[in-house]
FISETOR-453713 format. One record per residue (C-alpha): x, z, y; residue in three letters. Coordinates in steps of 0.5 Angstrom, whole numbers, plus 2048, in hexadecimal, padded with zeros to 3 digits. Last residue first. Layout:
FISETOR-453713
X, Z, Y, residuo
X, Z, Y, ALA
...
This chain:
FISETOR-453713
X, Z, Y, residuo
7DD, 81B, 7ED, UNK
7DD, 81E, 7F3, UNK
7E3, 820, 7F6, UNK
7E6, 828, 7F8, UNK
7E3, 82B, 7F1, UNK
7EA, 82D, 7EF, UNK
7EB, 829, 7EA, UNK
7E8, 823, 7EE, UNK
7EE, 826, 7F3, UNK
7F3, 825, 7EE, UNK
7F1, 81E, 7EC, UNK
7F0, 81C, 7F2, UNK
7F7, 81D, 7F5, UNK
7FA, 81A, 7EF, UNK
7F7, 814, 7EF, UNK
7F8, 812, 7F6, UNK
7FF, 815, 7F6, UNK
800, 810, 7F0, UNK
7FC, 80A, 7F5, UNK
801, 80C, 7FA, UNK
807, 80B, 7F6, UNK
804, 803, 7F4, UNK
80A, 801, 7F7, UNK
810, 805, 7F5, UNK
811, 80C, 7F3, UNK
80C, 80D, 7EE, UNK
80E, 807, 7EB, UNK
815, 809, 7EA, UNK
816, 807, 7E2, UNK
813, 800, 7E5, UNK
80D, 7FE, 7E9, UNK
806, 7FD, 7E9, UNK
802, 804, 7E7, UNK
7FE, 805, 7E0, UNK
7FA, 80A, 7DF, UNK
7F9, 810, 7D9, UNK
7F4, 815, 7D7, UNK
7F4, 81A, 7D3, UNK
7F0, 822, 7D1, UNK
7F1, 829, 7D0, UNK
7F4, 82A, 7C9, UNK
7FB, 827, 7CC, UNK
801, 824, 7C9, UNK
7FF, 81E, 7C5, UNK
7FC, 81B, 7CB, UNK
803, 81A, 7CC, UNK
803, 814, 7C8, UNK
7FF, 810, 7CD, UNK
806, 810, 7D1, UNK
809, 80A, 7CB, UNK
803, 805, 7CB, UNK
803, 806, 7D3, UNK
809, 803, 7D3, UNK
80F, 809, 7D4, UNK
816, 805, 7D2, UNK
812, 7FE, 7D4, UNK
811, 801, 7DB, UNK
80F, 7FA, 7DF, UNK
808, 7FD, 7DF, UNK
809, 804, 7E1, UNK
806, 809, 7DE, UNK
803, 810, 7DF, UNK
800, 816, 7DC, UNK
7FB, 81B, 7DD, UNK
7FB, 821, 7D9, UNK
7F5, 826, 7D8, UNK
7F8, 82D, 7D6, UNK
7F7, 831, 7D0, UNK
7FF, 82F, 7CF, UNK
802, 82E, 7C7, UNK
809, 82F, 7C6, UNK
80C, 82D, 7C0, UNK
813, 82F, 7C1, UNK
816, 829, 7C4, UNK
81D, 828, 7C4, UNK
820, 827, 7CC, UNK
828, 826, 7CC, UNK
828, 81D, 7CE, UNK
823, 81F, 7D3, UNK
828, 824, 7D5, UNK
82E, 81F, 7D4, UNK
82B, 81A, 7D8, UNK
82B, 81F, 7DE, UNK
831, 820, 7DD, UNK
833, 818, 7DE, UNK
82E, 818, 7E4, UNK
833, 81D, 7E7, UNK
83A, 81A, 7E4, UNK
837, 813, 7E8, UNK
835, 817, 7EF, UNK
83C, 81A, 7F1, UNK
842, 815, 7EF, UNK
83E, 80F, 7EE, UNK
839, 80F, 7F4, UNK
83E, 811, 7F8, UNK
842, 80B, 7F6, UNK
83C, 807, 7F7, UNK
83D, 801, 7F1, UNK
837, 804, 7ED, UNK
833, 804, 7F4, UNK
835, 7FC, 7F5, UNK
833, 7FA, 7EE, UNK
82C, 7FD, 7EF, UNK
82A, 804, 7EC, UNK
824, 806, 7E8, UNK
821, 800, 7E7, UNK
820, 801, 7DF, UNK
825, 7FD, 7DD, UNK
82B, 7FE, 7E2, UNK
82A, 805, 7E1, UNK
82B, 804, 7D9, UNK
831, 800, 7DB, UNK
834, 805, 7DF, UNK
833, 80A, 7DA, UNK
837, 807, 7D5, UNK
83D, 807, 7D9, UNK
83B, 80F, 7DB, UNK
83D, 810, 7D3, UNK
839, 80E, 7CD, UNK
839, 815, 7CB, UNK
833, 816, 7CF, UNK
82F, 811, 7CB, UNK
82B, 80B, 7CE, UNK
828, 807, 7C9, UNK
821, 808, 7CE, UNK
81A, 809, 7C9, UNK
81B, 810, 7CA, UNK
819, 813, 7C4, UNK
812, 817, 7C3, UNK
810, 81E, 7C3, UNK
811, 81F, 7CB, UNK
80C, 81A, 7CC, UNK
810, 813, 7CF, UNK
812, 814, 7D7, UNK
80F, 810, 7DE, UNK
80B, 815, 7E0, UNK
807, 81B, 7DE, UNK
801, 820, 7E2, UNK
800, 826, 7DE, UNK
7FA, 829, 7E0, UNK
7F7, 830, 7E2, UNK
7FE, 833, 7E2, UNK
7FD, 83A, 7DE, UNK
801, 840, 7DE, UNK
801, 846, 7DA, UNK
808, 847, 7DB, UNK
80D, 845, 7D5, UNK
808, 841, 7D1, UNK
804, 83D, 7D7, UNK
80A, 83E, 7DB, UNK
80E, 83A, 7D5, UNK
809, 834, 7D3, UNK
808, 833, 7DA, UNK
810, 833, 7DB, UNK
80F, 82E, 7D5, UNK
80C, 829, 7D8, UNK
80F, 829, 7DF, UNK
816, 829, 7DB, UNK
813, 823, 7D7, UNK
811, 81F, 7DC, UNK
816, 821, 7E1, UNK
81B, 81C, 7DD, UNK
816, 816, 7DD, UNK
812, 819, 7E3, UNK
80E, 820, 7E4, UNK
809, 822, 7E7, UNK
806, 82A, 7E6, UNK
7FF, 82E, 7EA, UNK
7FD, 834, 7EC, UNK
7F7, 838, 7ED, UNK
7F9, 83D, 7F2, UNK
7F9, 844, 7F0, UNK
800, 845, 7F1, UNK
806, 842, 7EE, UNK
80C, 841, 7F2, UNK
811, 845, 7ED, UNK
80E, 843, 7E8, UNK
80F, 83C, 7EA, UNK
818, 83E, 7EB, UNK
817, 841, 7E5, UNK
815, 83A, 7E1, UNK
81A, 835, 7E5, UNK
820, 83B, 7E4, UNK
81D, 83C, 7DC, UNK
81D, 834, 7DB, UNK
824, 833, 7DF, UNK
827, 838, 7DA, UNK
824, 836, 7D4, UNK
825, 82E, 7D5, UNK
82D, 830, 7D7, UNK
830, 830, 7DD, UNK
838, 831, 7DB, UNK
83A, 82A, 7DC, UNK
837, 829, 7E3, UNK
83D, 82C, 7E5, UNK
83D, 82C, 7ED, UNK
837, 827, 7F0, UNK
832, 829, 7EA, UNK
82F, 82E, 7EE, UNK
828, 831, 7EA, UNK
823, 82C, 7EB, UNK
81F, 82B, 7F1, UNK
817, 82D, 7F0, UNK
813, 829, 7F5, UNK
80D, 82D, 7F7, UNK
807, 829, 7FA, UNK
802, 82F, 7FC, UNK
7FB, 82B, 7FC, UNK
7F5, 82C, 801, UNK
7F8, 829, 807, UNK
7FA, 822, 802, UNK
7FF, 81D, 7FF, UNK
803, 81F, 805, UNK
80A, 822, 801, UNK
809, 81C, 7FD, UNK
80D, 817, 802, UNK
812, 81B, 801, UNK
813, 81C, 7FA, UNK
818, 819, 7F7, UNK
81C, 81D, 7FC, UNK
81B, 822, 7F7, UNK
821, 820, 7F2, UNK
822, 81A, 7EE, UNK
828, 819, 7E9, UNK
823, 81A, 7E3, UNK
81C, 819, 7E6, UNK
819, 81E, 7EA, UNK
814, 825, 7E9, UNK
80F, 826, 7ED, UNK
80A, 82D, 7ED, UNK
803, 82C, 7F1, UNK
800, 831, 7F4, UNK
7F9, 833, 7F6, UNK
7F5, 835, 7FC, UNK
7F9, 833, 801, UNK
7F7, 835, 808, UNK
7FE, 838, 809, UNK
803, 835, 805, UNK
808, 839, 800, UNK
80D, 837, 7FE, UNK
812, 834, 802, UNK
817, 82D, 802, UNK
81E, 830, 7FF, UNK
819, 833, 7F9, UNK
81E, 835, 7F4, UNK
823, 836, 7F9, UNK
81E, 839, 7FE, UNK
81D, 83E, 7F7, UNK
824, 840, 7F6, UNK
824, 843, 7EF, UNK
């Protein structure tokens, strides 16, 4: 496992005095995060980068890219207090490499911060399925906001991204939850014109952690994250982590 593949933006921060694990969305990758990267001095952001999808997507699956996401976090451990976001796809990766650390390695994030996804024991409320084929999922990115007609007629976009994001679909599709339960705060997120992940559907995370739940809303559609209210999410994230920390008055 190559570490600087894994994290192509660095680990390791000096000065930082916790760090904090991002997973993208399906189809996404670490340049999601750009703009995150100076959320703070005292705050390490690592992006993870998913195991390469560019030769056979096909042969990664759900375990695979779980084991290598998990590895490649115990491997980077040490006594900094860390910290997991993830948005829609990201989500459950980053929910359930908590659960895997923690079990495997006896490492524990001190919150789970999640976007833009249903709880790992519901359905998604898209009718979208894998086996609908890549002309189904045109549609399915076109409704969501994902992707405009000019991207989805980009000959590069079709011939190399498209059977990406396609994959990544398939390994949400894969996932099975095993009732899991963290003992680890979660804070999940919403935007308001999101109507596959509306507050009523993301509060049902709280099912899936002891350790307490809150939930706020953001303007914007699946990629609110990213769009005009990103700074205000940064904002949130970053006071959350270093409140917990003892960083910020409450």
């Amino acid at each position: 496992m190559k570490l600087d593949r894994i994290f192509p933006f660095g680990i390791g921060k000096p000065g930082a005095v916790c760090r904090l694990y991002c997973f993208h969305h399906a189809g996404g990758s670490v340049c999601t995060f750009r703009n995150w990267l100076k959320m703070s001095p005292l705050i390490d952001v690592a992006p993870l980068e998913l195991p390469d999808r560019s030769c056979d997507p096909s042969s990664l699956t759900f375990e695979s890219v779980l084991d290598d996401m998990t590895g490649a976090i115990a491997q980077t451990a040490d006594s900094t207090p860390f910290f997991i976001y993830g948005h829609s796809l990201g989500s459950l990766f980053g929910f359930q490499t908590a659960c895997e650390l923690e079990k495997r390695h006896g490492l524990k994030a001190e919150r789970l911060f999640v976007a833009g996804r249903h709880a790992p024991p519901e359905e998604t409320a898209s009718s979208f399925k894998y086996s609908q084929g890549i002309g189904a999922l045109e549609k399915e990115l076109r409704r969501c906001g994902m992707e405009s007609d000019e991207m989805l007629s980009d000959k590069t976009f079709r011939s190399v991204f498209l059977p990406i994001i396609y994959n990544d679909y398939r390994l949400n599709e894969e996932y099975v939850y095993n009732g899991d339960i963290l003992d680890i705060p979660i804070t999940a997120m919403n935007g308001s014109e999101d109507a596959d992940a509306d507050g009523e559907i993301v509060d049902k995370w709280a099912k899936v952690t002891s350790a307490g739940f809150e939930r706020y809303e953001f303007r914007g559609n699946h990629f609110f994250p990213y769009g005009e209210d990103e700074q205000n999410v940064i904002a949130l994230i970053r006071e959350k982590i270093l409140l917990s920390l003892g960083y910020v008055k409450p």
